[in-house]
Backbone as CSV, one residue per row, in Angstrom:
resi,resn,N_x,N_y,N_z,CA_x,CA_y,CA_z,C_x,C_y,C_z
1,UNK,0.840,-1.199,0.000,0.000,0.000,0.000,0.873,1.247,0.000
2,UNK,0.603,2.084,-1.012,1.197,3.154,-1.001,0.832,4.229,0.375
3,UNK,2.156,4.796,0.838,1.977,5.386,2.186,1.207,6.573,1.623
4,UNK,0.974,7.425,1.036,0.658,8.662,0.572,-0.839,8.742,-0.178
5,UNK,-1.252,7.140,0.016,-3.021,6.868,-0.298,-3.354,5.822,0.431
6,UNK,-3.340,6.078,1.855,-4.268,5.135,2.925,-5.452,4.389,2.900
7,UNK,-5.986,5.513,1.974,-7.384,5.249,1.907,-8.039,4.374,0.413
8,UNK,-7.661,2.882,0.727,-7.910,1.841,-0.123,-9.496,1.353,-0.277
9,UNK,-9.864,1.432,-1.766,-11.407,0.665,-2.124,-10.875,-0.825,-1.349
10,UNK,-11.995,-1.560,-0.512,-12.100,-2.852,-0.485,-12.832,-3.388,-1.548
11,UNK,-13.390,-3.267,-2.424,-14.354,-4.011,-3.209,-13.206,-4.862,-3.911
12,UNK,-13.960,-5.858,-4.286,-12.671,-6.836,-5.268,-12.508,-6.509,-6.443
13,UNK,-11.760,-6.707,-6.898,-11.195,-6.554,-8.280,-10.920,-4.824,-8.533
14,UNK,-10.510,-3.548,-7.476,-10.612,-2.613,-7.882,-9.578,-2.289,-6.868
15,UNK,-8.245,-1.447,-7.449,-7.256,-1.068,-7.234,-7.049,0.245,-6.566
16,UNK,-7.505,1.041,-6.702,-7.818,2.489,-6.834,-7.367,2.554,-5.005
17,UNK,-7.006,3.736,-4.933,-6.521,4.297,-3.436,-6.697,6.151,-3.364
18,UNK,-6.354,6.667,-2.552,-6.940,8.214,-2.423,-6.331,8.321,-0.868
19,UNK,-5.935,9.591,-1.102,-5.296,10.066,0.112,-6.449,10.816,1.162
20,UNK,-7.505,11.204,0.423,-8.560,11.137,1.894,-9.841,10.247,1.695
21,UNK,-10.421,9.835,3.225,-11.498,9.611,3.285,-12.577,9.905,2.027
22,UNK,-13.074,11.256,2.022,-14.322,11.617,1.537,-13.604,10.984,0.253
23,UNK,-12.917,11.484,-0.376,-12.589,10.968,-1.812,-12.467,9.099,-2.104
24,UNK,-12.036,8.569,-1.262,-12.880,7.236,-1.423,-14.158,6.773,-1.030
25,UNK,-15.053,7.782,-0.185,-16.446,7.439,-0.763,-17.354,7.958,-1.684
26,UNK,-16.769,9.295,-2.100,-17.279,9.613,-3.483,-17.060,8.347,-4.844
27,UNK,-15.653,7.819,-4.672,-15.706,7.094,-5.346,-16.626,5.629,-5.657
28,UNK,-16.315,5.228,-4.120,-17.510,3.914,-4.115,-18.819,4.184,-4.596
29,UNK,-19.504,5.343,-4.330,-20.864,5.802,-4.267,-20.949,6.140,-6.020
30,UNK,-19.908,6.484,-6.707,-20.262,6.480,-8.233,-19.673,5.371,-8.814
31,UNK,-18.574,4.350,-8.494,-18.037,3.496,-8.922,-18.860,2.299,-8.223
32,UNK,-19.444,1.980,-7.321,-19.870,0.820,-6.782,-21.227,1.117,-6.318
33,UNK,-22.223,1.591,-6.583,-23.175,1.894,-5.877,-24.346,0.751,-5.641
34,UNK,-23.493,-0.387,-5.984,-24.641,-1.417,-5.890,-24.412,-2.271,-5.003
35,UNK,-22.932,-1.948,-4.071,-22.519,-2.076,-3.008,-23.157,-1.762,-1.733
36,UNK,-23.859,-0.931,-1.587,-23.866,0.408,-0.560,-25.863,-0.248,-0.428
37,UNK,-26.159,-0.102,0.994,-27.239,-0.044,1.342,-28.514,1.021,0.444
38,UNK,-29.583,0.171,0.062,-30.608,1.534,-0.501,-30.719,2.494,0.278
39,UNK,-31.176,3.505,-0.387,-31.292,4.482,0.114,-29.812,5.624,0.846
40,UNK,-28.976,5.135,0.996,-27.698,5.632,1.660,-27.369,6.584,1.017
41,UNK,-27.244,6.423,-0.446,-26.610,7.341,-1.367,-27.420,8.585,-1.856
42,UNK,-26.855,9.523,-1.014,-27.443,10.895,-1.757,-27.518,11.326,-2.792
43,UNK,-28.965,11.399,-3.761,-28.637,12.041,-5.091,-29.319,13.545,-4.694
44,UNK,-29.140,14.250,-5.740,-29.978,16.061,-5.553,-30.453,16.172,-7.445
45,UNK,-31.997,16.044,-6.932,-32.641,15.859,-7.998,-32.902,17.157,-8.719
46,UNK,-32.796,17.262,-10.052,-33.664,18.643,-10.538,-34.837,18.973,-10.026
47,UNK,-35.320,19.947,-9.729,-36.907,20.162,-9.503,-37.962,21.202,-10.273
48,UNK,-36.872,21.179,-12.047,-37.626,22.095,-12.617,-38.407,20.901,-13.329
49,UNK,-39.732,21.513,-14.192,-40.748,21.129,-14.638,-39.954,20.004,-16.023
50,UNK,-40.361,18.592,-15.637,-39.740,17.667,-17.105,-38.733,17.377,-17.020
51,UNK,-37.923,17.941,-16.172,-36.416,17.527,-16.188,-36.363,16.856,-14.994
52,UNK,-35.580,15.166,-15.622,-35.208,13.771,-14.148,-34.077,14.086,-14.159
53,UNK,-33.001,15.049,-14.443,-31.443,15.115,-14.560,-31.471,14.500,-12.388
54,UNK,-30.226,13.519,-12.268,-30.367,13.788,-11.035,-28.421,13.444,-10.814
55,UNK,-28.133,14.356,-9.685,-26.732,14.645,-9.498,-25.936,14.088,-7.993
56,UNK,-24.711,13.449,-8.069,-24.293,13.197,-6.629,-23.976,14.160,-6.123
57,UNK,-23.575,15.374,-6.200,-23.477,16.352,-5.143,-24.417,17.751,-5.608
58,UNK,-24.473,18.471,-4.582,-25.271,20.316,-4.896,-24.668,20.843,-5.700
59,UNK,-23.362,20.899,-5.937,-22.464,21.823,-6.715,-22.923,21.167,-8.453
60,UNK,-22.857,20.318,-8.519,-23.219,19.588,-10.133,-24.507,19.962,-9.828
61,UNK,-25.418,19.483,-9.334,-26.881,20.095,-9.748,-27.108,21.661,-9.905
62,UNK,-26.501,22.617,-9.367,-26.226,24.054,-9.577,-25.753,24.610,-10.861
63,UNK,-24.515,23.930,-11.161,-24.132,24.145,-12.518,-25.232,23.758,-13.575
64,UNK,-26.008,22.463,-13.601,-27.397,22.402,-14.456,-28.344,23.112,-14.769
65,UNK,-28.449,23.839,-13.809,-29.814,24.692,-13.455,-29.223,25.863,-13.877
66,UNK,-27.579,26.563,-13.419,-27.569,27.604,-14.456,-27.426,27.633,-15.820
67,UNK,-27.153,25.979,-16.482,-26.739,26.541,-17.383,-28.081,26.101,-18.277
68,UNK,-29.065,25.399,-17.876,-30.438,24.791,-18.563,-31.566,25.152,-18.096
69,UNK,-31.504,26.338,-16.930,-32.683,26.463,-16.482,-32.818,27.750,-16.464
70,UNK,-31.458,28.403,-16.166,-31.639,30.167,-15.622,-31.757,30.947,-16.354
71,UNK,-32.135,32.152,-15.936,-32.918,32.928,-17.086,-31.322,33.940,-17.139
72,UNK,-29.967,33.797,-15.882,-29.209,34.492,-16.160,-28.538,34.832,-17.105
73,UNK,-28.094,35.655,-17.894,-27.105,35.944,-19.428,-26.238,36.612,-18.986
74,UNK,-25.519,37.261,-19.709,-24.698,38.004,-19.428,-24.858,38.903,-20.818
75,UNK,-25.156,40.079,-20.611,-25.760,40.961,-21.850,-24.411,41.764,-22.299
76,UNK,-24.473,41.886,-23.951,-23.330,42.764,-24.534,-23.982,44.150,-24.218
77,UNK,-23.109,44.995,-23.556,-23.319,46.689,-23.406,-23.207,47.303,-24.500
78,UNK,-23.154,46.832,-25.463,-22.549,47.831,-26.856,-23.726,48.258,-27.121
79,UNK,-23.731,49.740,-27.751,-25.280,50.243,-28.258,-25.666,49.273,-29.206
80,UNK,-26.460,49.347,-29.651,-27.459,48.909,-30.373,-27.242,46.923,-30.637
81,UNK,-26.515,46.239,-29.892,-26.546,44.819,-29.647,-27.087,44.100,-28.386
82,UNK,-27.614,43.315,-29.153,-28.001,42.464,-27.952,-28.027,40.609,-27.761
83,UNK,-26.890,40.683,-28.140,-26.342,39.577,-28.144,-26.242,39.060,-26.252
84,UNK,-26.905,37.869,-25.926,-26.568,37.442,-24.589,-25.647,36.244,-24.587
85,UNK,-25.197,35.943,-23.407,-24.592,34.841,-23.172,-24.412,33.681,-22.047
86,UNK,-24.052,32.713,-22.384,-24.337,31.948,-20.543,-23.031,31.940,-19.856
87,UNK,-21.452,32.286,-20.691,-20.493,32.454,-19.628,-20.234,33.671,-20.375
88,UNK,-19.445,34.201,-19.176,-18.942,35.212,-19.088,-17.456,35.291,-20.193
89,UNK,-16.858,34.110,-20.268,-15.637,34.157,-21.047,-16.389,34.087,-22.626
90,UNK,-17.402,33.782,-22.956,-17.845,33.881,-24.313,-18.617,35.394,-24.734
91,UNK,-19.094,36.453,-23.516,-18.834,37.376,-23.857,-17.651,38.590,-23.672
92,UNK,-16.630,37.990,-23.433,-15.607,38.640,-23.489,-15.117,38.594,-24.575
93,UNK,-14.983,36.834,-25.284,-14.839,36.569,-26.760,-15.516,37.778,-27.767
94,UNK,-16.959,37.932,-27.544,-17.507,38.261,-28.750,-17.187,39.858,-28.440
95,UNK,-17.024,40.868,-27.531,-16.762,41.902,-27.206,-15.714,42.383,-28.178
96,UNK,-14.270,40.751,-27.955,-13.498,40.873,-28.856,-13.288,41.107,-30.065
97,UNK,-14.149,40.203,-30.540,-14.557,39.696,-31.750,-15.053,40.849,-32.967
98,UNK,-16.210,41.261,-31.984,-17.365,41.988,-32.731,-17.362,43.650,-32.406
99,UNK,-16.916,43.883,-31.519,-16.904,45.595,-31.221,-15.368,45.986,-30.953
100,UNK,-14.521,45.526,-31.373,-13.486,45.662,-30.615,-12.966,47.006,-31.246
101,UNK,-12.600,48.003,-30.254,-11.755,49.219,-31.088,-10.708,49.416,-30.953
102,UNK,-10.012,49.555,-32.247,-8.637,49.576,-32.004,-7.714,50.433,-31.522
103,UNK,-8.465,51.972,-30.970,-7.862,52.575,-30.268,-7.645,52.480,-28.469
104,UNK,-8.005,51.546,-28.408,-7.865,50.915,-26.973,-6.222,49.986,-26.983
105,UNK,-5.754,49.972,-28.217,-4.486,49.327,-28.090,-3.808,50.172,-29.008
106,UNK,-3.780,51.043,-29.374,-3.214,51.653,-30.439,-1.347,52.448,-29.890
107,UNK,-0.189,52.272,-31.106,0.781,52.752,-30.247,1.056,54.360,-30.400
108,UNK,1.310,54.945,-29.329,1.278,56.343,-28.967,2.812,56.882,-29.547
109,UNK,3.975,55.929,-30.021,5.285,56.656,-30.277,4.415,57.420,-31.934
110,UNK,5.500,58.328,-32.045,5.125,59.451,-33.423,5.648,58.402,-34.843
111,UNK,4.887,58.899,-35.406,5.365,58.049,-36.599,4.740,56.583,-37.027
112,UNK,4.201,55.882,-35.902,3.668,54.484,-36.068,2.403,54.223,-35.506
113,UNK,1.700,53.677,-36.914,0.159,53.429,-37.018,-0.384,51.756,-36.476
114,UNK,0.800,51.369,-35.801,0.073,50.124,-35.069,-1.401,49.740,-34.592
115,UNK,-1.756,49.334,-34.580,-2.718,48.935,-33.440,-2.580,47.168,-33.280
116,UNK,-3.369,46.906,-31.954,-3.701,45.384,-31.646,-4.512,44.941,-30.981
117,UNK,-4.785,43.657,-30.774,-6.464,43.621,-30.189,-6.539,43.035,-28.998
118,UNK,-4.675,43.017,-28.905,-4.778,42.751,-27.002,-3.495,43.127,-26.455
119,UNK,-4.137,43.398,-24.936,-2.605,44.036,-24.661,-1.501,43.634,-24.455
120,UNK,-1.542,42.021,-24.383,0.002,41.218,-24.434,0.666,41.884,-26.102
121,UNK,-0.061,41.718,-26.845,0.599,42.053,-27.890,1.110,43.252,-28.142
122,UNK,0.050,44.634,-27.585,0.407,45.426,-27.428,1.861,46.186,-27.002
123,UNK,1.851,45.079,-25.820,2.997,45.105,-24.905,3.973,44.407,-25.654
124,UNK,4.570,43.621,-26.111,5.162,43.290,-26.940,5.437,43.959,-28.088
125,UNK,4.368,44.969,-29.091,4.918,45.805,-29.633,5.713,46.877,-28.968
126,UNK,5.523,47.395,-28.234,6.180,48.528,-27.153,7.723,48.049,-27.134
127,UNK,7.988,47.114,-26.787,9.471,46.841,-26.702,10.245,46.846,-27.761
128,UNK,9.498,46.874,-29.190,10.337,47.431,-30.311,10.899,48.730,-30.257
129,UNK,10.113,49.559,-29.560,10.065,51.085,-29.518,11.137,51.486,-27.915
130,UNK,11.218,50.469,-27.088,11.650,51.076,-25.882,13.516,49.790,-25.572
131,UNK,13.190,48.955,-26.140,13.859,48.134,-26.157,14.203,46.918,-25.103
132,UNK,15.271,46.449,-24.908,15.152,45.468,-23.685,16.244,45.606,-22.260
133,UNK,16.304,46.341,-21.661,17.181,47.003,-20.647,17.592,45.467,-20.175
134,UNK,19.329,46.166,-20.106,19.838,45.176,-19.487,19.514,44.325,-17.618
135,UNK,19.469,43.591,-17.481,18.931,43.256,-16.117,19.916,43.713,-14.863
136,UNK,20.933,43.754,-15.149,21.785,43.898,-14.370,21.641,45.145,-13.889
137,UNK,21.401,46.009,-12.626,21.494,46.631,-12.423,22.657,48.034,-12.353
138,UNK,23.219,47.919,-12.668,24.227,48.669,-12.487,24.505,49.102,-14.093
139,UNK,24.272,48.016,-14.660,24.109,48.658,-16.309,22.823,49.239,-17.454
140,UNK,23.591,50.391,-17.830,22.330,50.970,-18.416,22.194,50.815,-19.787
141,UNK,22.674,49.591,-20.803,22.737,49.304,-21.749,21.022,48.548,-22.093
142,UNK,20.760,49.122,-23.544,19.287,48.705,-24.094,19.816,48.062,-25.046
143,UNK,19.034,46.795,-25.676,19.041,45.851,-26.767,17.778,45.867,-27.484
144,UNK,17.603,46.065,-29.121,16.991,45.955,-29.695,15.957,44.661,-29.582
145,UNK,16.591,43.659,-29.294,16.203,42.392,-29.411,16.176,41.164,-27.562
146,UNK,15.842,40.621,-27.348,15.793,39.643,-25.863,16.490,39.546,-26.188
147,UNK,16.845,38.297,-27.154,18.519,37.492,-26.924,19.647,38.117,-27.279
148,UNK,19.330,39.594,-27.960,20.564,39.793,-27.831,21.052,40.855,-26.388
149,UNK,19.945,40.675,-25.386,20.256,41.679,-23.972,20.853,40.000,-23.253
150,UNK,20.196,38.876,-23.379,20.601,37.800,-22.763,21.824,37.254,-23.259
151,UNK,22.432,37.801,-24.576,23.794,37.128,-24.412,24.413,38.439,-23.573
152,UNK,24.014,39.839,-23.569,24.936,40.558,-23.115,25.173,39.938,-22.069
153,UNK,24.137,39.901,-20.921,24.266,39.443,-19.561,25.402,38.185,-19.261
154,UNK,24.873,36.882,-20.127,25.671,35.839,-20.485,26.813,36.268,-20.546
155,UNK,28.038,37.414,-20.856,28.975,37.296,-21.338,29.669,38.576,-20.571
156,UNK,28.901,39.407,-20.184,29.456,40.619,-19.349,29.173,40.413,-17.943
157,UNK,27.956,40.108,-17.613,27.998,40.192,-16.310,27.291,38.567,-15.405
158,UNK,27.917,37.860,-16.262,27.912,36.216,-15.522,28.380,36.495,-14.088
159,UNK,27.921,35.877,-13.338,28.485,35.927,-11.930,29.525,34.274,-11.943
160,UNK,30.639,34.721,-11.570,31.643,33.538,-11.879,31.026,31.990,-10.708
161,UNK,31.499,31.329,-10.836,31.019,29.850,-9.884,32.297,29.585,-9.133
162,UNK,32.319,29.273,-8.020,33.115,29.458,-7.061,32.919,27.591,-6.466
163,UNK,33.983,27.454,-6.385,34.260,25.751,-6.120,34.224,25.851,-4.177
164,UNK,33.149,24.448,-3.972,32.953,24.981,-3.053,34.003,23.955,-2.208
165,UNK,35.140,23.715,-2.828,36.042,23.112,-1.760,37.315,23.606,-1.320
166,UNK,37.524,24.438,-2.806,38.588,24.820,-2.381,38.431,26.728,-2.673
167,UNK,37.799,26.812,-2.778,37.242,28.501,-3.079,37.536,29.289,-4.268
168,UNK,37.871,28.273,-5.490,38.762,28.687,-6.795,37.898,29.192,-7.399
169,UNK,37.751,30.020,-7.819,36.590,30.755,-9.060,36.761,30.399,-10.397
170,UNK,36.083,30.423,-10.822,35.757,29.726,-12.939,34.717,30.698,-13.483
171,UNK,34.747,30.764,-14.712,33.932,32.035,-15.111,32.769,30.940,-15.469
172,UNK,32.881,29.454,-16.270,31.448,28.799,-16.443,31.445,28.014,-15.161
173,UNK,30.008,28.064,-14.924,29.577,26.653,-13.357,30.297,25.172,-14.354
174,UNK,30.212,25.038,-15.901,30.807,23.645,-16.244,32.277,23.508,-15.994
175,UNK,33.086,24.552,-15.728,34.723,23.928,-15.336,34.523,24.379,-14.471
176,UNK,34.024,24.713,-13.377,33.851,24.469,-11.611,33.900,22.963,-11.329
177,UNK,32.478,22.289,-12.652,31.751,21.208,-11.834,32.805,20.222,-12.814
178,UNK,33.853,20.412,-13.474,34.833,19.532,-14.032,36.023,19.752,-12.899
179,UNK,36.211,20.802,-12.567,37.347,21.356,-11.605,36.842,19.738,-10.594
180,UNK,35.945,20.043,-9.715,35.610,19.759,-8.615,35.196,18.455,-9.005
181,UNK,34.876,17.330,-10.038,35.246,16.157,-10.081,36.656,15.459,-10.360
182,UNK,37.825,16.275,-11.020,38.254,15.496,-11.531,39.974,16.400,-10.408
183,UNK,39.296,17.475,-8.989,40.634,17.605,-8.626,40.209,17.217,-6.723
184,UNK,38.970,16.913,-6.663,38.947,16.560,-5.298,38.151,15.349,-5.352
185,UNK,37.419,14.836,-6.438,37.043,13.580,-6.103,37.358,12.496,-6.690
186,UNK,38.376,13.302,-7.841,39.208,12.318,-8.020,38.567,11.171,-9.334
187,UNK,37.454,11.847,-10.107,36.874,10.596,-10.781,37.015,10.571,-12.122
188,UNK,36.880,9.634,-12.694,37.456,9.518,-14.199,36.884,8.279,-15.033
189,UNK,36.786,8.350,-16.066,36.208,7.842,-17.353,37.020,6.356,-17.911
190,UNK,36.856,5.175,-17.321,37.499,4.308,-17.606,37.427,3.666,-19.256
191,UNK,38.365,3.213,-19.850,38.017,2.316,-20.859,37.160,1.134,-20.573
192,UNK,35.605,1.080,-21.356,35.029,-0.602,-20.496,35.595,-1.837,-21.453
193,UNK,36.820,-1.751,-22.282,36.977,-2.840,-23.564,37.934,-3.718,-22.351
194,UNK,38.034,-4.758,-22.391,38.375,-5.603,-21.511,40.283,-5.760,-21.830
195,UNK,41.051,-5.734,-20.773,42.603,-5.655,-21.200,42.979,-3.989,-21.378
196,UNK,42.354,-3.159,-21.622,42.351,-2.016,-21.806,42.199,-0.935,-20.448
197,UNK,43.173,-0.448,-19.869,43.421,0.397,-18.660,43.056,2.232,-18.994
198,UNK,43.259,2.207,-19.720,42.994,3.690,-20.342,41.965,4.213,-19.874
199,UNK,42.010,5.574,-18.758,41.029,6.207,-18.413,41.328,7.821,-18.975
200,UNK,40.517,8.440,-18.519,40.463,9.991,-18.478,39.625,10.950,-18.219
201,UNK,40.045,12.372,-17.807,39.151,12.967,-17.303,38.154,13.525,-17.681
202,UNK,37.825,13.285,-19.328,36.561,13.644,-19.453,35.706,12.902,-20.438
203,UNK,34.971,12.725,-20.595,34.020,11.481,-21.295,34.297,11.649,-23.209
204,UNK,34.711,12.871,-23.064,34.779,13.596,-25.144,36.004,12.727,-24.820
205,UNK,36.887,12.429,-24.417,38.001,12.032,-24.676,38.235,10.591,-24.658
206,UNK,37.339,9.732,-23.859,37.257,8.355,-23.578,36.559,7.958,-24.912
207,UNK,35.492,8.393,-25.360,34.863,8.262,-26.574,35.540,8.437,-27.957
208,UNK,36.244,9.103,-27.789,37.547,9.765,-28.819,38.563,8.263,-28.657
209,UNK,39.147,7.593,-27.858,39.729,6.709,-27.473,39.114,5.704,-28.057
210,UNK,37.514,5.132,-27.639,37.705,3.828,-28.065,37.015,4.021,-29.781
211,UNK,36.354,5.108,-30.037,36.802,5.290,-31.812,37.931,5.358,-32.601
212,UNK,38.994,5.386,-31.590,39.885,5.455,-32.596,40.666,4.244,-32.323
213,UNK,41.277,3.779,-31.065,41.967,2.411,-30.937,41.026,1.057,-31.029
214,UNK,39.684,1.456,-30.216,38.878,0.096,-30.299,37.799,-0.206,-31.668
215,UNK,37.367,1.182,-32.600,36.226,0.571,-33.372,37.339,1.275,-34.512
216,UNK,38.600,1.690,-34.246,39.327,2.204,-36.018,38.471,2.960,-36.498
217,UNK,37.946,3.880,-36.283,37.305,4.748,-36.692,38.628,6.037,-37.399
218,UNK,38.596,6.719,-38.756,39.158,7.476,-39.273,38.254,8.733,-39.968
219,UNK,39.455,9.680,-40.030,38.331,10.731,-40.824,39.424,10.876,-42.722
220,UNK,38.341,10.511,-43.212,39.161,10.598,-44.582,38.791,11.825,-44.986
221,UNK,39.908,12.189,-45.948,40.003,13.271,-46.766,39.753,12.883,-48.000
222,UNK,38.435,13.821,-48.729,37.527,13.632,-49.437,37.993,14.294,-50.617
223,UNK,38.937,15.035,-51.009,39.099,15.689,-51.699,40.154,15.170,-53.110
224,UNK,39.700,15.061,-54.125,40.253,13.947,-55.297,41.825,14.380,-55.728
225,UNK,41.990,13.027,-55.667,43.319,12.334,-55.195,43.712,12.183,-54.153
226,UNK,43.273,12.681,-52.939,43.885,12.373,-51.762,42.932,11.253,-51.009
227,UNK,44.253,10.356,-50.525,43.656,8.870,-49.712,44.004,9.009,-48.245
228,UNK,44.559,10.076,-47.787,44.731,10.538,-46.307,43.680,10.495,-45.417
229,UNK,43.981,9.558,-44.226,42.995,9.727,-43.241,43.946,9.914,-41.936
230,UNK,42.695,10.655,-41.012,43.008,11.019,-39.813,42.712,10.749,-38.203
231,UNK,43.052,10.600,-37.147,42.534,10.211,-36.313,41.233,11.053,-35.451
232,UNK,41.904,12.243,-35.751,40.641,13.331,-35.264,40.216,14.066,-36.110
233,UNK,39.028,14.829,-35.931,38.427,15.960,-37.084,39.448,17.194,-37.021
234,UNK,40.300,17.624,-36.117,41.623,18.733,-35.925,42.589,18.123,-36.900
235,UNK,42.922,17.098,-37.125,43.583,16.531,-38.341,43.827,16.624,-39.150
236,UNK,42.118,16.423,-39.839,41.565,16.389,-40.542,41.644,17.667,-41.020
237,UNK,41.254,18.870,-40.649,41.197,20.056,-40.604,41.977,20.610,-40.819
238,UNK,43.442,20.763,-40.536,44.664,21.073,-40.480,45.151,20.777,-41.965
239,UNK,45.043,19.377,-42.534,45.153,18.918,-43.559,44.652,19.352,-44.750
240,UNK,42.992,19.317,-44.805,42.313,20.296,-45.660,42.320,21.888,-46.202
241,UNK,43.457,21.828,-44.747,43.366,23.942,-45.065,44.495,24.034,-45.868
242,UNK,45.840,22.731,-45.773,46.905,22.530,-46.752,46.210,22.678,-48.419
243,UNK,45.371,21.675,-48.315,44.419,22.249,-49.839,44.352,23.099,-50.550
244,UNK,43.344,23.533,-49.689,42.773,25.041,-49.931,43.614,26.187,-49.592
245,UNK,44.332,26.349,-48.500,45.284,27.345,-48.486,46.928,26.958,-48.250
246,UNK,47.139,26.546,-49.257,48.431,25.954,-49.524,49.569,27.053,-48.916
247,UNK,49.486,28.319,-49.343,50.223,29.304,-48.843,49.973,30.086,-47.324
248,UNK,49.023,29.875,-47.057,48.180,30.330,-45.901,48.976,30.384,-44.234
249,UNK,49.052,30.733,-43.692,49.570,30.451,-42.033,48.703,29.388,-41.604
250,UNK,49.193,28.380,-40.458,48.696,27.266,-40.315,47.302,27.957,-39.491
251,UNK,46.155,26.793,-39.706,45.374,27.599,-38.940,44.206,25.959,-38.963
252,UNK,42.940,26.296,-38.169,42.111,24.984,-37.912,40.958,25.827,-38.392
253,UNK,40.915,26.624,-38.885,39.625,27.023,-39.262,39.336,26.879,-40.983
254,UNK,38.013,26.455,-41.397,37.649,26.223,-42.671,36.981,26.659,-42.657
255,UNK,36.538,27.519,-43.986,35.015,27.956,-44.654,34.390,26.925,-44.867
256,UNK,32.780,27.247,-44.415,31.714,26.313,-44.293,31.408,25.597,-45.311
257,UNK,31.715,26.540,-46.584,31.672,26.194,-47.774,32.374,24.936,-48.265
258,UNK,33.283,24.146,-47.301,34.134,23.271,-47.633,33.723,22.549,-46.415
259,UNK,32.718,22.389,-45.638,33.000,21.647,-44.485,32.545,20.285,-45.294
260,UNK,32.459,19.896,-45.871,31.173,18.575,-46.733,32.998,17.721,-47.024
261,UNK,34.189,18.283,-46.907,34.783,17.415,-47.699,35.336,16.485,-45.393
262,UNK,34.912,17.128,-44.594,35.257,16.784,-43.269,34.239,15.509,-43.112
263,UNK,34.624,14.279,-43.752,33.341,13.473,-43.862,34.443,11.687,-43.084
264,UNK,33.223,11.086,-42.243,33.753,10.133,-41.417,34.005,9.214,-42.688
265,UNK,35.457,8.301,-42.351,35.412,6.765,-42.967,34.294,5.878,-42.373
């Protein structure tokens, strides 16, 4: 029995549990009611004219009666309509819908004939016009755009991560939380190929390992006439820029335009 639903159906063949009382006899009383002594079970009958609707609690028979019996609406105020309704969220809809003016959202900077037909959007246009202030307090820099105020933050005013063993600061929380596995707890990435001792401290590199000693994995150079392959894509890379920039200073960077020839054996 689960500790956190005490309250178990006995009937056979039915699983069901509930963490209070009343809620397992609501249940029996609509799930088993042929269980239960006549008469025991409270229904609350309609008592308008023709209608047998009959309900297990007051609150469901209430909702019936307003919504099949009452003479309540909810009336559109607009001059000359008279459109009614039975909820309130369907005349808010048609308010929308049908009278809506667009100077109730319209934008007030000079020059721009916006309008919109709600004020999230509204509000959302506005920030084209006002922009996106940096969060940081102390800085008063605006960005045209969110992500580009969220890389500012990201990159100017990161709050560094501080190792909590030995008090060393890192500008990302990820070489804190590499710091702090691999210089106080000491843990590391074993080879699992059997005969094979080779560990290291980080998993890109163990994976790098058994592609290249255990499954021979190579990166060939795609480019005609050459049958050169490499152990890593930096290799690889290094090699290709010989290609293409034969005269060039050594360098690992390629135009994208050429990345298609960086292709696995």
């Amino acid at each position: 029995m689960e500790t956190n639903r005490p309250f178990e159906c006995q009937i056979l063949g039915c699983d069901k549990s509930y963490t209070r009382r009343g809620h397992l006899k609501r249940h029996i009383e609509s799930a088993h009611p042929e269980t239960l002594p006549e008469g025991s079970v409270k229904t609350f009958s309609c008592t308008y004219e023709d209608c047998d609707k009959e309900y297990k609690s007051q609150q469901s028979l209430n909702k019936h009666i307003l919504r099949n019996h009452s003479d309540t609406r909810y009336k559109c105020d607009t001059d000359g309509c008279e459109e009614t309704f039975k909820k309130r969220h369907h005349l808010r809809l048609h308010r929308l819908t049908k009278h809506y003016l667009p100077e109730h959202y319209s934008c007030t900077y000079d020059d721009c004939t916006e309008k919109f037909s709600t004020k999230k959007a509204f509000q959302k246009h506005l920030k084209k016009h006002e922009g996106y202030p940096c969060t940081d307090e102390e800085c008063d820099m605006i960005f045209e755009k969110f992500h580009l105020m969220q890389k500012h933050v990201a990159q100017v005013h990161r709050k560094p991560s501080k190792c909590r063993e030995c008090g060393k600061m890192f500008k990302y929380r990820r070489l804190m939380v590499y710091h702090f596995n691999h210089v106080h707890t000491g843990f590391v990435f074993n080879c699992p190929y059997e005969g094979c001792e080779k560990h290291y401290t980080q998993k890109s590199n163990l994976n790098h390992h058994i592609n290249v000693i255990h499954k021979n994995e190579r990166f060939a150079c795609h480019i005609e006439g050459c049958d050169q392959s490499f152990m890593s894509t930096m290799g690889l890379r290094k090699h290709v820029n010989k290609h293409l920039n034969p005269d060039q200073e050594k360098t690992s960077r390629i135009p994208k335009l050429f990345e298609h020839f960086l292709t696995e054996t």
